[in-house]
N, C-alpha and C positions, 0 to 999 in steps of 0.2 A: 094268461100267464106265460110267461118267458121259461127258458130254460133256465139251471145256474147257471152263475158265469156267461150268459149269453144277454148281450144288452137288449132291453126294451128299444119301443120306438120311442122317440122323444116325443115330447111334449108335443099337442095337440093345436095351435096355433087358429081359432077361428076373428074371421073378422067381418064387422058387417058391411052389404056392399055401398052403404049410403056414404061411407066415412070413406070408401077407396073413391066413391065418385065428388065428394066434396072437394078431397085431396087435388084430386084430376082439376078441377075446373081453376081452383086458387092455385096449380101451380103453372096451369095454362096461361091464367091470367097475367102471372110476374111473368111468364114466357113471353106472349103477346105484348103485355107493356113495355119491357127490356129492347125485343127485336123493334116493336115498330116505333118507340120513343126516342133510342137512345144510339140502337148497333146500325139500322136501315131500314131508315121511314121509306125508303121508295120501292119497301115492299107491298106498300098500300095498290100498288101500281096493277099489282097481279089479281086483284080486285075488279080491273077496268072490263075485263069481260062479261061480269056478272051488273056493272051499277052502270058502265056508262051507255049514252044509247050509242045507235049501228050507226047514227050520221057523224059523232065522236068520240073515236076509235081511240085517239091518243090521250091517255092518262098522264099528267104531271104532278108532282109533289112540290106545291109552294110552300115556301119557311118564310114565315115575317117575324124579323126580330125586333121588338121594341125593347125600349131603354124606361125603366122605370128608375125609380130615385135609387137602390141601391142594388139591382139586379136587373138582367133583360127577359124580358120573356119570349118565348118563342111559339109562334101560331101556325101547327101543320093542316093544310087543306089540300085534299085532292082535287084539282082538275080536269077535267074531258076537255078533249079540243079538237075541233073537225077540222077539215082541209083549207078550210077559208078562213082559218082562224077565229071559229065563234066556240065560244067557250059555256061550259057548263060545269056548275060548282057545285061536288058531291058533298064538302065537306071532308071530315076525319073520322066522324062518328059510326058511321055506315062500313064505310070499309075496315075499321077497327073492329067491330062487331063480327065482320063474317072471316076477319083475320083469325082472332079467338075461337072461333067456331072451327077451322082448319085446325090449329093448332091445339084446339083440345081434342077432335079424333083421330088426330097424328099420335099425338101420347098416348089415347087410351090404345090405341092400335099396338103402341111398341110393348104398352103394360101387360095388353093380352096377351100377347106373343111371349112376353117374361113371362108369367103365371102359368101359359100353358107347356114352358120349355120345364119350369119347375117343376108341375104337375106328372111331368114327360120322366126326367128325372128320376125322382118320388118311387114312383111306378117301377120303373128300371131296377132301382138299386132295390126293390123290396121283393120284387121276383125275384133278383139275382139271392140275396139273403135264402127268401125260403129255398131256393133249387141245391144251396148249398149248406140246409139244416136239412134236408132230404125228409118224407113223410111226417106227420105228427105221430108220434107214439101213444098207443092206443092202451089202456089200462085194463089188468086183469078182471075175467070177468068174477064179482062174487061168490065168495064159498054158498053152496048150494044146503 
């Protein structure tokens, strides 16, 4: 119980963590789709460390636009390509997979860091609160 006149805490806010990590991954996902589809596919590039081999080192992003009867479509695949120009075709699918994987513990990174600034907060303003209702007032003891 509260003092009069002295407000409660608010309402109690619980949420489960399966719904913040579905949240995470689906809005990873538009992230990931958005950057590597539409803003810079030749972020797939930053990939070539992990997919392409040590004899090719240089990653490229080829775009093949076909012309279909009322729309073009567009085919992104990454390339590896050695010194002597022998090439090696990663695909999109691979490096689109470990893009999302960056970018879903980039966000859950920034979430923790929100939650635990909140949590930070929280804490703060409820000390500051009790230091400035001073002790709890302790009730007479019963007539004997």
């Amino acid at each position: 119980m509260t003092a009069p006149g002295v407000p409660g805490p608010g309402p109690v806010v619980r949420s489960n963590p399966l719904v913040l990590v579905a949240i995470l991954l689906f809005a990873s996902v538009l992230l990931t789709g958005s950057l590597t589809w539409n803003l810079w596919p030749g972020e797939a590039r930053l990939t070539a460390p992990l997919l392409c081999p040590d004899d090719r080192p240089d990653a490229l992003v080829v775009a093949r636009h076909e012309r279909v009867v009322s729309a073009t479509a567009t085919d992104l695949t990454m390339v590896c390509v050695g010194p002597r120009g022998q090439v090696t075709d990663v695909g999109f699918l691979l490096p689109t997979l470990v893009l999302w994987v960056a970018h879903a513990v980039a966000m859950g990174a920034v979430l923790l860091l929100g939650i635990g600034a909140l949590v930070l907060r929280s804490r703060v303003a409820r000390r500051r609160r009790r230091d400035r209702l001073g002790p709890p007032a302790t009730a007479p003891p019963p007539p004997a």
